[in-house]
CHARMM internal coordinates of N, CA and C (Angstrom, degrees):
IC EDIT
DIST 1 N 1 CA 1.4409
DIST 1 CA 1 C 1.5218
ANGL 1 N 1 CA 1 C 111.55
DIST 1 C 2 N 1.2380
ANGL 1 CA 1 C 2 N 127.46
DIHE 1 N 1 CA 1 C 2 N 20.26
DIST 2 N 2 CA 1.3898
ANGL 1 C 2 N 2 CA 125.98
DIHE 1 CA 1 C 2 N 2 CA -174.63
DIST 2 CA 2 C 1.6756
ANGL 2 N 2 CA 2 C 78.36
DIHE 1 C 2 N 2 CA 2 C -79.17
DIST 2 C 3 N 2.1796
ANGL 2 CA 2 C 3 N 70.30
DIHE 2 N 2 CA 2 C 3 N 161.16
DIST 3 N 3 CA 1.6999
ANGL 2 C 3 N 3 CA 87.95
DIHE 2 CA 2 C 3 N 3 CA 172.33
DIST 3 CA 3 C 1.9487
ANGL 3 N 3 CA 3 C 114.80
DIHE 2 C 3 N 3 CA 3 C 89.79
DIST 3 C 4 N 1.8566
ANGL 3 CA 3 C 4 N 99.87
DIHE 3 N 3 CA 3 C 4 N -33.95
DIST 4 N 4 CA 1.7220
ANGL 3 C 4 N 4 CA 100.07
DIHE 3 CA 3 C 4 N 4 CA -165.79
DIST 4 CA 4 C 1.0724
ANGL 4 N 4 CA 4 C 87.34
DIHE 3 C 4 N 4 CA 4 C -69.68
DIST 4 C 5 N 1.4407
ANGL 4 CA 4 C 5 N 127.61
DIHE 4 N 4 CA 4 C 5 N -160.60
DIST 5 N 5 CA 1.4718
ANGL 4 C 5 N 5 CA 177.04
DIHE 4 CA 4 C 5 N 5 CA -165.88
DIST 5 CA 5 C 1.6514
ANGL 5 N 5 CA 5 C 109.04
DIHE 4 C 5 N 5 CA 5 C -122.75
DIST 5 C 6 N 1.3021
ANGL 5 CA 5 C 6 N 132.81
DIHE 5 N 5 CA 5 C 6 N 139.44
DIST 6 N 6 CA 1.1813
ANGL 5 C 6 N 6 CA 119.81
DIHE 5 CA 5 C 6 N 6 CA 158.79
DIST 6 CA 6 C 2.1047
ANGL 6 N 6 CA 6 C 107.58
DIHE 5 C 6 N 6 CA 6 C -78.34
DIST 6 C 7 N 0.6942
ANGL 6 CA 6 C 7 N 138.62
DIHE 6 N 6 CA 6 C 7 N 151.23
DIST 7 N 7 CA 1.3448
ANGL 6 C 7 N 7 CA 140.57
DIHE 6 CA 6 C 7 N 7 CA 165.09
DIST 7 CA 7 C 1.5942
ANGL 7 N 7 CA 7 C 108.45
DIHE 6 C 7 N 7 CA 7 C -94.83
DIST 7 C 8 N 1.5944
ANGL 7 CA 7 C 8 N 96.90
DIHE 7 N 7 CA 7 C 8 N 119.33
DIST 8 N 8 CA 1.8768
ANGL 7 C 8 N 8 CA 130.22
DIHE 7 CA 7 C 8 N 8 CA 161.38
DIST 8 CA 8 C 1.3140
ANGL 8 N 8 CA 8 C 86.56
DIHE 7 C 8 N 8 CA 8 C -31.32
DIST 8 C 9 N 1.5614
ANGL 8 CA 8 C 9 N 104.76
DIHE 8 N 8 CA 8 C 9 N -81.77
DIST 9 N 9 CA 2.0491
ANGL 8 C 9 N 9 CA 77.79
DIHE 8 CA 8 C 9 N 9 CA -162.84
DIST 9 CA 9 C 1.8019
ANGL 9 N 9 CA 9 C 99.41
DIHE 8 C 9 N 9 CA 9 C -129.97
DIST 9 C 10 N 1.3727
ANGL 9 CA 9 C 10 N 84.39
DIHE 9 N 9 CA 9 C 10 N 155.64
DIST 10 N 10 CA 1.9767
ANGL 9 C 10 N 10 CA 116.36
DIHE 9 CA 9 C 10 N 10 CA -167.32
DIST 10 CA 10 C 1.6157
ANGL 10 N 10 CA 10 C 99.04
DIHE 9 C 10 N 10 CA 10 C -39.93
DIST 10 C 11 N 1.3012
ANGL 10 CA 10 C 11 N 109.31
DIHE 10 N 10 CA 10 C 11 N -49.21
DIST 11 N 11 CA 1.4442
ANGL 10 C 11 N 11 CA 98.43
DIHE 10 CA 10 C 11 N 11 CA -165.37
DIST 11 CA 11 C 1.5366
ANGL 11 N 11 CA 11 C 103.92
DIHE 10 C 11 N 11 CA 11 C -153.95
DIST 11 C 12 N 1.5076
ANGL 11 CA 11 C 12 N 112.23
DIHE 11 N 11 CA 11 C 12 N -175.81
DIST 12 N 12 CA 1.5715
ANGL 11 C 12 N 12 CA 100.40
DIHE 11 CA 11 C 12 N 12 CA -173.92
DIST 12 CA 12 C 1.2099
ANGL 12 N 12 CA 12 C 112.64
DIHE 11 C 12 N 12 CA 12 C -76.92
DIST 12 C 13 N 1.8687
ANGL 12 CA 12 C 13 N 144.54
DIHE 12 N 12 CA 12 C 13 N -49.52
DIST 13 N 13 CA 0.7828
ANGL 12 C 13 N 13 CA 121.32
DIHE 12 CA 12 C 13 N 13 CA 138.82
DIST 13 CA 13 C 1.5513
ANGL 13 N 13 CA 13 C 141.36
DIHE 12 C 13 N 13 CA 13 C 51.15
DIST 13 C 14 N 1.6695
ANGL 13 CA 13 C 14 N 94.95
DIHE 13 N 13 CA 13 C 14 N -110.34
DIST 14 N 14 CA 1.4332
ANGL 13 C 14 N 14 CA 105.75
DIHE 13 CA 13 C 14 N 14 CA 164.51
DIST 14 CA 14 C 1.4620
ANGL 14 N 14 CA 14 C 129.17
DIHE 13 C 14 N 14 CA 14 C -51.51
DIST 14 C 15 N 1.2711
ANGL 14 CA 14 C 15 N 96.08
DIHE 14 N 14 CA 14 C 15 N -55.63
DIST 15 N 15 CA 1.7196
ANGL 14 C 15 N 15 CA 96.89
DIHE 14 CA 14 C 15 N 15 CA 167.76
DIST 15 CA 15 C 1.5922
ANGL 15 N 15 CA 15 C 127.42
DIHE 14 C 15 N 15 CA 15 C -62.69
DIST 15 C 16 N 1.7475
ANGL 15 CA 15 C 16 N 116.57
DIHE 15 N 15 CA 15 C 16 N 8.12
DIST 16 N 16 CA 1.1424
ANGL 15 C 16 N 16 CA 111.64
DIHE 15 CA 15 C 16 N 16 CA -170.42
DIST 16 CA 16 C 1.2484
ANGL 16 N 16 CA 16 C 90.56
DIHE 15 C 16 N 16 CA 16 C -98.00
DIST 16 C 17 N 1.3571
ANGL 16 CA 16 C 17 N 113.80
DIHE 16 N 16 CA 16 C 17 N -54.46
DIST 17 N 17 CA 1.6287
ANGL 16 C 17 N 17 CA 132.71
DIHE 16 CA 16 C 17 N 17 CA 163.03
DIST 17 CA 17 C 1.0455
ANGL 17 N 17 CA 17 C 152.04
DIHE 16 C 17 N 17 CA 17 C -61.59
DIST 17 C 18 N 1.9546
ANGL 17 CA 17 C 18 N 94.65
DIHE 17 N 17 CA 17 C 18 N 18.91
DIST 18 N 18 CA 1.3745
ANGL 17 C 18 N 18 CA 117.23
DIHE 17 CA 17 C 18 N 18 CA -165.03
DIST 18 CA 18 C 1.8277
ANGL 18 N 18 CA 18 C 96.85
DIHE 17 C 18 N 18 CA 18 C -126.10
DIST 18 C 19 N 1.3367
ANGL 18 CA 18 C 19 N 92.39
DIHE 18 N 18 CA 18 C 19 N -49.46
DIST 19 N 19 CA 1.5562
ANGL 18 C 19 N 19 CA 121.39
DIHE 18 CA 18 C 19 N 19 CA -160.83
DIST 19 CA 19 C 1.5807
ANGL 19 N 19 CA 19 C 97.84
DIHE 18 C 19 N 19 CA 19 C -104.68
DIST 19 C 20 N 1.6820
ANGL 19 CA 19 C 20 N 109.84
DIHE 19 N 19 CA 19 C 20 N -94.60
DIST 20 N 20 CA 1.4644
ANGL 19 C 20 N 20 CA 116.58
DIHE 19 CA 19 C 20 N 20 CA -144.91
DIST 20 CA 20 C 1.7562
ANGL 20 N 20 CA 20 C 101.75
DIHE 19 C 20 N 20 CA 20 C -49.47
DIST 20 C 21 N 1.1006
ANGL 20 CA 20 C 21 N 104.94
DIHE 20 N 20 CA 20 C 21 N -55.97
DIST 21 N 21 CA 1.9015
ANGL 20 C 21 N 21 CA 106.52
DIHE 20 CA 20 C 21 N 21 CA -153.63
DIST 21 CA 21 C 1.8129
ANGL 21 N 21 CA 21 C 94.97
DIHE 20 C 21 N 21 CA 21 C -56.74
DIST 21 C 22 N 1.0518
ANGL 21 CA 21 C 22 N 114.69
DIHE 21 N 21 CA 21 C 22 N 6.03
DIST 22 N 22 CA 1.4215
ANGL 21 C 22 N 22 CA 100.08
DIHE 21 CA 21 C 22 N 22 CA 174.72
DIST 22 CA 22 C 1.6790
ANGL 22 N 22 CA 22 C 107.27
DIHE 21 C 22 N 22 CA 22 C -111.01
DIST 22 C 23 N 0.8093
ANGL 22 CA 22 C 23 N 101.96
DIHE 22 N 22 CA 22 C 23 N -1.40
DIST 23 N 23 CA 1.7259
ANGL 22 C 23 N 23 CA 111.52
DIHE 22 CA 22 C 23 N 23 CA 175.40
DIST 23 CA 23 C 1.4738
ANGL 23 N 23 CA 23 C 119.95
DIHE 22 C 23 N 23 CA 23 C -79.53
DIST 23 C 24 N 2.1409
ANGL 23 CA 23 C 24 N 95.58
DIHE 23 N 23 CA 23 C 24 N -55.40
DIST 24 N 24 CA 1.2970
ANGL 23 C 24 N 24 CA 123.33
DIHE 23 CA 23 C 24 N 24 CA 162.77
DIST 24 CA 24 C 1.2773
ANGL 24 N 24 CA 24 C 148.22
DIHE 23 C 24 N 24 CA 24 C -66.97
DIST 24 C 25 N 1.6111
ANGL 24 CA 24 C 25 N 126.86
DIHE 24 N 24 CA 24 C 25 N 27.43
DIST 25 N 25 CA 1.1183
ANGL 24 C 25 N 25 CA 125.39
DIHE 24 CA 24 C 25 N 25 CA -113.33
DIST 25 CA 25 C 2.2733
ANGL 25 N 25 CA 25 C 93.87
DIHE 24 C 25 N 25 CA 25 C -116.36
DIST 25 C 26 N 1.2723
ANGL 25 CA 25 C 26 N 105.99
DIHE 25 N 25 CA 25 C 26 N 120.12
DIST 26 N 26 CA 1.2517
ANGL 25 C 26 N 26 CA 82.35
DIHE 25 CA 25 C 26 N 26 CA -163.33
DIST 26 CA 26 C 2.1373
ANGL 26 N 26 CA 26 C 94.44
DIHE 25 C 26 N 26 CA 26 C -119.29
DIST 26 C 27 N 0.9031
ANGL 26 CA 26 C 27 N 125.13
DIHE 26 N 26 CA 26 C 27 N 160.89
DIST 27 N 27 CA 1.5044
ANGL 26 C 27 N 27 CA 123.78
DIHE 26 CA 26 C 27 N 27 CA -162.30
DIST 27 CA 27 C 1.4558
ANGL 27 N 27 CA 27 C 100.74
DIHE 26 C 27 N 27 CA 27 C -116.76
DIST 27 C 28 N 1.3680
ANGL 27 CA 27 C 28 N 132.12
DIHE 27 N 27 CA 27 C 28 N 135.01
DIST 28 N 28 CA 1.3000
ANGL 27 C 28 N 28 CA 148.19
DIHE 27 CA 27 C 28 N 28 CA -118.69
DIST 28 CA 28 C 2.0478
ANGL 28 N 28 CA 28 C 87.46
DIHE 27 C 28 N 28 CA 28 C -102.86
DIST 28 C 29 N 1.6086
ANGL 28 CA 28 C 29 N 92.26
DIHE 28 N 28 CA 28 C 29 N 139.14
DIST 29 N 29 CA 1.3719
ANGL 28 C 29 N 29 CA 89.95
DIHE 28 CA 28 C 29 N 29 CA -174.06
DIST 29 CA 29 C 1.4173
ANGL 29 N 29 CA 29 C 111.63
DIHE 28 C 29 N 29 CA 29 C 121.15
DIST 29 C 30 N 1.6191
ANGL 29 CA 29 C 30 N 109.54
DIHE 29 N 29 CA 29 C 30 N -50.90
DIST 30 N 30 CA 1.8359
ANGL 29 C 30 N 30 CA 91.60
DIHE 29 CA 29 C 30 N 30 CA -170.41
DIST 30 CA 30 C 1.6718
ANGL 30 N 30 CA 30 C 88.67
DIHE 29 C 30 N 30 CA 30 C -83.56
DIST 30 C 31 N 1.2847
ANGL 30 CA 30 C 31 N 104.10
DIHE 30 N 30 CA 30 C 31 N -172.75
DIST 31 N 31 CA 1.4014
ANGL 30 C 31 N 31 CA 150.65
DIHE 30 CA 30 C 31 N 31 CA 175.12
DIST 31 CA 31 C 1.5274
ANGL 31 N 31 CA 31 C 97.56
DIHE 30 C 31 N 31 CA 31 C -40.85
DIST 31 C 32 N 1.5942
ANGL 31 CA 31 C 32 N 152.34
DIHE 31 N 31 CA 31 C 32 N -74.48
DIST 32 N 32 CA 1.2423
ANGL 31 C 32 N 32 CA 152.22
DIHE 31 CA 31 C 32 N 32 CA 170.20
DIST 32 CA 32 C 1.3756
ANGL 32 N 32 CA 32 C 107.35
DIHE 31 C 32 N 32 CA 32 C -105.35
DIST 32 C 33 N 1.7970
ANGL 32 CA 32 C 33 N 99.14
DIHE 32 N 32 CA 32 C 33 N 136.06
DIST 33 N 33 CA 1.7271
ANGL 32 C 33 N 33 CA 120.82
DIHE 32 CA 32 C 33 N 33 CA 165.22
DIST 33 CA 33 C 1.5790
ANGL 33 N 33 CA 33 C 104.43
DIHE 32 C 33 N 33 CA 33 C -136.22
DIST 33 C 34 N 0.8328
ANGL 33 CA 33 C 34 N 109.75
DIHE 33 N 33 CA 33 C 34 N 161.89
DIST 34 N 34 CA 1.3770
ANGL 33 C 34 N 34 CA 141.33
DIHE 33 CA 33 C 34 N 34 CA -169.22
DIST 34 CA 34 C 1.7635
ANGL 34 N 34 CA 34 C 111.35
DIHE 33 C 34 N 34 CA 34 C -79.96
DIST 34 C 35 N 1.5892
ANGL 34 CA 34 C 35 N 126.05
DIHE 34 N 34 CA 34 C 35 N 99.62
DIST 35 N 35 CA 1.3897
ANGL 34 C 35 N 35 CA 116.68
DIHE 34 CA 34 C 35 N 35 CA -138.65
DIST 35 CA 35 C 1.8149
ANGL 35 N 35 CA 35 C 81.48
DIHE 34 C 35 N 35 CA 35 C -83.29
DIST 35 C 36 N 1.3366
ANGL 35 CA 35 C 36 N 128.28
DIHE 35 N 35 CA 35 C 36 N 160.49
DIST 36 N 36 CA 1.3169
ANGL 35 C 36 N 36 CA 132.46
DIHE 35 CA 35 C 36 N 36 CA 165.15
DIST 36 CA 36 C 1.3887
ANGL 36 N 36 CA 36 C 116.28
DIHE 35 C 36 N 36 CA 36 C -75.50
DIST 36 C 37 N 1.7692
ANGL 36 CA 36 C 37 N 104.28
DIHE 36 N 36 CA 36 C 37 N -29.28
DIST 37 N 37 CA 1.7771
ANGL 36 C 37 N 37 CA 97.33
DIHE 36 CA 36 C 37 N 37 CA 164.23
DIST 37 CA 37 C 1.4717
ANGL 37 N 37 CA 37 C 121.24
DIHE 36 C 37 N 37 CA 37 C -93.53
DIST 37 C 38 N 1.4880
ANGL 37 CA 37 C 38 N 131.44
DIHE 37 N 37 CA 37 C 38 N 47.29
DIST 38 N 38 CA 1.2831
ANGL 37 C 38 N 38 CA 144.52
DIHE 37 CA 37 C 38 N 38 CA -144.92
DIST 38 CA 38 C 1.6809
ANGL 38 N 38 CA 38 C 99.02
DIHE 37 C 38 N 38 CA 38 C -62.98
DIST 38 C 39 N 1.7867
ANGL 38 CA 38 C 39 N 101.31
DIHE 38 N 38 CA 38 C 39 N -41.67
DIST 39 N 39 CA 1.7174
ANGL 38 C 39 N 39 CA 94.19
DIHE 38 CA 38 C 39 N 39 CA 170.91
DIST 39 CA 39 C 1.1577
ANGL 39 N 39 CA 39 C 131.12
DIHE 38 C 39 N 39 CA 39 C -65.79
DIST 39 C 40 N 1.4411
ANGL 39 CA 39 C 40 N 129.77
DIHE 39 N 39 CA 39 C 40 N 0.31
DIST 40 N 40 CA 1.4303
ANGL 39 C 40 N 40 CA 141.88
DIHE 39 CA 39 C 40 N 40 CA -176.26
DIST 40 CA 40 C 1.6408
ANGL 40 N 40 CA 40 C 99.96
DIHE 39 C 40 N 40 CA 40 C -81.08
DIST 40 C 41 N 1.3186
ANGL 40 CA 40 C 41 N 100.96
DIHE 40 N 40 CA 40 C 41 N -21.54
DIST 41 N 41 CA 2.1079
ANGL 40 C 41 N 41 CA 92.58
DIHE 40 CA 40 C 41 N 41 CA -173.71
DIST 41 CA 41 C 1.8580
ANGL 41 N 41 CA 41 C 98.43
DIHE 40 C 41 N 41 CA 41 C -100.29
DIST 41 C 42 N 1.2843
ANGL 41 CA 41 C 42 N 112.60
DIHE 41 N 41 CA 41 C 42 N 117.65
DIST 42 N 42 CA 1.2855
ANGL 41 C 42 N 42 CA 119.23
DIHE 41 CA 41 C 42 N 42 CA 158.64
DIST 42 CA 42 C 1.5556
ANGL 42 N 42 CA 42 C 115.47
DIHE 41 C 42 N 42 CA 42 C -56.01
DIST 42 C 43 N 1.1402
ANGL 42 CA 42 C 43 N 115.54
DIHE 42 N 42 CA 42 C 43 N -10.87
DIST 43 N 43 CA 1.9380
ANGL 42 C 43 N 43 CA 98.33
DIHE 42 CA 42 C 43 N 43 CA 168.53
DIST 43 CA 43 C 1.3705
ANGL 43 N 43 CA 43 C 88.14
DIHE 42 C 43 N 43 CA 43 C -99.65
DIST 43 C 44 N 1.3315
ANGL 43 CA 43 C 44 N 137.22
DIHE 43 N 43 CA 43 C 44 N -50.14
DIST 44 N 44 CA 1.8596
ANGL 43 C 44 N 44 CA 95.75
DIHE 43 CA 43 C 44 N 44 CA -179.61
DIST 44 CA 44 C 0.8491
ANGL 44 N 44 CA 44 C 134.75
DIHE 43 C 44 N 44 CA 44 C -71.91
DIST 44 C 45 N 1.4558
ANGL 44 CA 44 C 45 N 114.11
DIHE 44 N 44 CA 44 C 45 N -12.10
DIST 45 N 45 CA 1.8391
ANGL 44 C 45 N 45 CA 122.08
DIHE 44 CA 44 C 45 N 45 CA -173.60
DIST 45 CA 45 C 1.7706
ANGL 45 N 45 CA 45 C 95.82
DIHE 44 C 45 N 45 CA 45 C -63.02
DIST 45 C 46 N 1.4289
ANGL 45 CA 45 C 46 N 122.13
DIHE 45 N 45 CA 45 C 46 N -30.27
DIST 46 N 46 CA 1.5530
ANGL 45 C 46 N 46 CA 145.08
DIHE 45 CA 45 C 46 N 46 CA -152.48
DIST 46 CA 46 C 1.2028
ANGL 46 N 46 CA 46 C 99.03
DIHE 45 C 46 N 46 CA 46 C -83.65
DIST 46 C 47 N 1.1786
ANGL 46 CA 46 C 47 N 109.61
DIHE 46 N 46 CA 46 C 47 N -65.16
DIST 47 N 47 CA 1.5519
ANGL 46 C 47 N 47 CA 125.78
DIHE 46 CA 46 C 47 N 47 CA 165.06
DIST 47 CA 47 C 1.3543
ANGL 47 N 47 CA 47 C 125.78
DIHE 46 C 47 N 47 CA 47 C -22.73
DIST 47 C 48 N 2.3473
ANGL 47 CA 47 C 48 N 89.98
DIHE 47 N 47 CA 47 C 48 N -80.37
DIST 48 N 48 CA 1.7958
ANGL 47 C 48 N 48 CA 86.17
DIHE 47 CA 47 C 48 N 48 CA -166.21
DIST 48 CA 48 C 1.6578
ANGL 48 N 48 CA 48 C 100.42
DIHE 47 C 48 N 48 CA 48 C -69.32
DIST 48 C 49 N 1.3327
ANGL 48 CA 48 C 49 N 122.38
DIHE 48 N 48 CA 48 C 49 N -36.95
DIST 49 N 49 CA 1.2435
ANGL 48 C 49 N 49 CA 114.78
DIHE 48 CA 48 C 49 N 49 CA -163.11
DIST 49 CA 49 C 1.9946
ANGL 49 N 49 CA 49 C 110.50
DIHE 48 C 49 N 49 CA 49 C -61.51
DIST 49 C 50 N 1.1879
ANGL 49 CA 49 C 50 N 103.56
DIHE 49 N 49 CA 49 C 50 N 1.93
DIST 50 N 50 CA 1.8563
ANGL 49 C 50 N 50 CA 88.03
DIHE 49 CA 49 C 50 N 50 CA 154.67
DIST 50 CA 50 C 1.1644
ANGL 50 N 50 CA 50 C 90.24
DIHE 49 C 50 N 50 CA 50 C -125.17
DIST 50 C 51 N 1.3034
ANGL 50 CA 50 C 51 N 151.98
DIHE 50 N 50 CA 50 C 51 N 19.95
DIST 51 N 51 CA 1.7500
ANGL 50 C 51 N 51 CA 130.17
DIHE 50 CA 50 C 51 N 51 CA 146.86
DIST 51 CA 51 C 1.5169
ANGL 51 N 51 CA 51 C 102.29
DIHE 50 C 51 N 51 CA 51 C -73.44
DIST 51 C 52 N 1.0583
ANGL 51 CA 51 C 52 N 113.16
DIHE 51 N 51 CA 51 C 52 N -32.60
DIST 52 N 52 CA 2.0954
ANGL 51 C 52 N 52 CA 106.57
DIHE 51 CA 51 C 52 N 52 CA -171.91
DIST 52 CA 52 C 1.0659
ANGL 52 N 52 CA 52 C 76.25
DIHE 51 C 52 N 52 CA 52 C -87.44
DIST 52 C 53 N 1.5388
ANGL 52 CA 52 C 53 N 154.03
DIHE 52 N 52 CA 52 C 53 N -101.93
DIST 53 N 53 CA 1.4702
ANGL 52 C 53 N 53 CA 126.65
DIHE 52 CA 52 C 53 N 53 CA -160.15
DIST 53 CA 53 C 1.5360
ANGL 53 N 53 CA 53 C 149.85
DIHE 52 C 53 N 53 CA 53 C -19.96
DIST 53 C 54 N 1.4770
ANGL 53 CA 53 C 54 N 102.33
DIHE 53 N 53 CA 53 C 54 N -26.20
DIST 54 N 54 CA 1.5462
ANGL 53 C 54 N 54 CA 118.91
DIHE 53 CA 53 C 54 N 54 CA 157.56
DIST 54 CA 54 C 1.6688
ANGL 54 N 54 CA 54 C 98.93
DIHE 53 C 54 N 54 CA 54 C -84.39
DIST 54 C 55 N 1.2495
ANGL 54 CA 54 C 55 N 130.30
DIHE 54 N 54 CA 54 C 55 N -7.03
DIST 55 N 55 CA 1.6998
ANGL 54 C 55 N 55 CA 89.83
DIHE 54 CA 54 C 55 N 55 CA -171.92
DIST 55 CA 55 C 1.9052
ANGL 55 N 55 CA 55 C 76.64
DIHE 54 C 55 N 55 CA 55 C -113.90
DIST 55 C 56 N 0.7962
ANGL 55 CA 55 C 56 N 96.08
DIHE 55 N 55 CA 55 C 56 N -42.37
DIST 56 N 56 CA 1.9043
ANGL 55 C 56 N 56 CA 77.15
DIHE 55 CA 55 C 56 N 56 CA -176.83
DIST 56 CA 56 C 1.3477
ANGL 56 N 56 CA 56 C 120.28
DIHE 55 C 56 N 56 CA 56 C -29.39
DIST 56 C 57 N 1.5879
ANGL 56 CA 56 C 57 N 100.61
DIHE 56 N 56 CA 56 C 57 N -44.03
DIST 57 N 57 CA 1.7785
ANGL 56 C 57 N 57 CA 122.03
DIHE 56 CA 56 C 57 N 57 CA -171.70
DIST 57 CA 57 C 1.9944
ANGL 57 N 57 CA 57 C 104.92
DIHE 56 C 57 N 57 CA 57 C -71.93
DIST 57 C 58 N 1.5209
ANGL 57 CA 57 C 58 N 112.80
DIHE 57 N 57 CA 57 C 58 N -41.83
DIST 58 N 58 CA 1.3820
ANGL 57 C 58 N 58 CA 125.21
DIHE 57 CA 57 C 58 N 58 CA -165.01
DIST 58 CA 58 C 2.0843
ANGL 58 N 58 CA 58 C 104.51
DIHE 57 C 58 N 58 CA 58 C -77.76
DIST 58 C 59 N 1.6846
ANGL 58 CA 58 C 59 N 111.34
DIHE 58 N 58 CA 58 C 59 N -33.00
DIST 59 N 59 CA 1.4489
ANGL 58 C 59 N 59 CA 123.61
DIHE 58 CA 58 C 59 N 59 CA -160.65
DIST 59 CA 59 C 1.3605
ANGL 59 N 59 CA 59 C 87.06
DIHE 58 C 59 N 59 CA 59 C -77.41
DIST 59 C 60 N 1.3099
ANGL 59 CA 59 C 60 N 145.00
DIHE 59 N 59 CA 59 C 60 N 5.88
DIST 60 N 60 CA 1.2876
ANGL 59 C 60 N 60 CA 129.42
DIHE 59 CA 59 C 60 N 60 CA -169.40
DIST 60 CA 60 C 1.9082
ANGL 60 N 60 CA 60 C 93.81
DIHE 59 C 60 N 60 CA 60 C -116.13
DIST 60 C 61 N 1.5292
ANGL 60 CA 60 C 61 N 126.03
DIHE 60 N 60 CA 60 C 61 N -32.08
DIST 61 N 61 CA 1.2706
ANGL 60 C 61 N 61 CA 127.39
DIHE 60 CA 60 C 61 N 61 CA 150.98
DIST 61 CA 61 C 1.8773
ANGL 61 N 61 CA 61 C 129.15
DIHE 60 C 61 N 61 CA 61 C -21.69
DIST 61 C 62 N 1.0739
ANGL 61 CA 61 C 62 N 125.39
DIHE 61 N 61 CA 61 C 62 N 76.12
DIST 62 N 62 CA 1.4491
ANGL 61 C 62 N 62 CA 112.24
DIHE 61 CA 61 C 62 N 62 CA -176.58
DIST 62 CA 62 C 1.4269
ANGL 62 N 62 CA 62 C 116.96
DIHE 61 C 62 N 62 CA 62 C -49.96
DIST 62 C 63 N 1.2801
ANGL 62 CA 62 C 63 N 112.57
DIHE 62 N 62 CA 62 C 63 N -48.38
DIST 63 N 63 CA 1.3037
ANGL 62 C 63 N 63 CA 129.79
DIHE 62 CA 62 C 63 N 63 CA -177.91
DIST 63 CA 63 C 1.2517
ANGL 63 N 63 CA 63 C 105.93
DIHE 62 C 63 N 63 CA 63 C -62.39
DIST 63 C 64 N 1.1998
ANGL 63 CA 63 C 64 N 124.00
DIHE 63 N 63 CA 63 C 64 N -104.85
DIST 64 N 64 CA 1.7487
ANGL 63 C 64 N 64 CA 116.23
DIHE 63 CA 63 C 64 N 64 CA -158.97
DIST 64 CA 64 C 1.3335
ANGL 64 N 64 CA 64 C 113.08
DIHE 63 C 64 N 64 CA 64 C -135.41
DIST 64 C 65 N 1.5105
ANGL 64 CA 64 C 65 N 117.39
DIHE 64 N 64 CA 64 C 65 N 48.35
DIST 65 N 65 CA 1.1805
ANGL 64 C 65 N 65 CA 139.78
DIHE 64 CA 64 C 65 N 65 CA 164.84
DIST 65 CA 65 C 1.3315
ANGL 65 N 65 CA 65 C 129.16
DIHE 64 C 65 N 65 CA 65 C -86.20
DIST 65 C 66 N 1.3640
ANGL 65 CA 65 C 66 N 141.76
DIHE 65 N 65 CA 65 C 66 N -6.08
DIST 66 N 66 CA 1.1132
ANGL 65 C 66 N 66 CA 151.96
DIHE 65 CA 65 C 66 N 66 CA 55.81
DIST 66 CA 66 C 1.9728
ANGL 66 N 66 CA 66 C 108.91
DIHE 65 C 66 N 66 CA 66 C 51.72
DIST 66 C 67 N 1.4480
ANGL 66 CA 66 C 67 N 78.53
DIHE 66 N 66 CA 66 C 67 N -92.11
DIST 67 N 67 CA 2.1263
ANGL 66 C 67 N 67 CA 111.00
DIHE 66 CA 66 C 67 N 67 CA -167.88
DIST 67 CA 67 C 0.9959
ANGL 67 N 67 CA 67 C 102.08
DIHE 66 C 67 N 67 CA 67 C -38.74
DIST 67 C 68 N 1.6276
ANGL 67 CA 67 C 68 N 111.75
DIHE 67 N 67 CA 67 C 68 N -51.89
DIST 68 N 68 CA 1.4757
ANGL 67 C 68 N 68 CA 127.71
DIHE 67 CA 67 C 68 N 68 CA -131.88
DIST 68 CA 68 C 1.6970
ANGL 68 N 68 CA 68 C 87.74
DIHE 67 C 68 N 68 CA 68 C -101.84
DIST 68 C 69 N 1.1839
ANGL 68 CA 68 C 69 N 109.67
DIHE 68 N 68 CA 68 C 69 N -31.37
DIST 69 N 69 CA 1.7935
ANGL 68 C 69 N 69 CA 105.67
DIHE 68 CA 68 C 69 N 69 CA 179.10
DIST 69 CA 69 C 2.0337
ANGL 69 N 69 CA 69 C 99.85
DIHE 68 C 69 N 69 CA 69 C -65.75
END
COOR INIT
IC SEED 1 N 1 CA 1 C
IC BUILD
């Protein structure tokens, strides 16, 4: 493992429930909400788990890694 990064957080998971759902946040009633068993759907599990993989990879960017996430 020389060379990796340690990773902010263990797994996607945490970072969904740490980070994303507060980004994503949608209020009950319209058209899309945010399911509470979000890991039960294989297209989001698919999903977030390469969005926390791009920001794990981008948070180490000083410059505009951040932007670009």
């Amino acid at each position: 493992m020389d060379g990796e990064q340690e990773l902010f957080y263990p797994h996607v998971a945490a970072f969904v429930e740490d980070r994303l759902i507060y980004l994503y946040t949608r209020r009950l009633g319209q058209q899309f909400i945010w399911c509470p068993e979000w890991y039960r759907h294989a297209e989001a599990l698919s999903r977030l788990d390469s969005i926390w993989r791009a920001w794990e990879h981008l948070r180490l960017d000083p410059a505009t890694g951040m932007s670009v996430w």
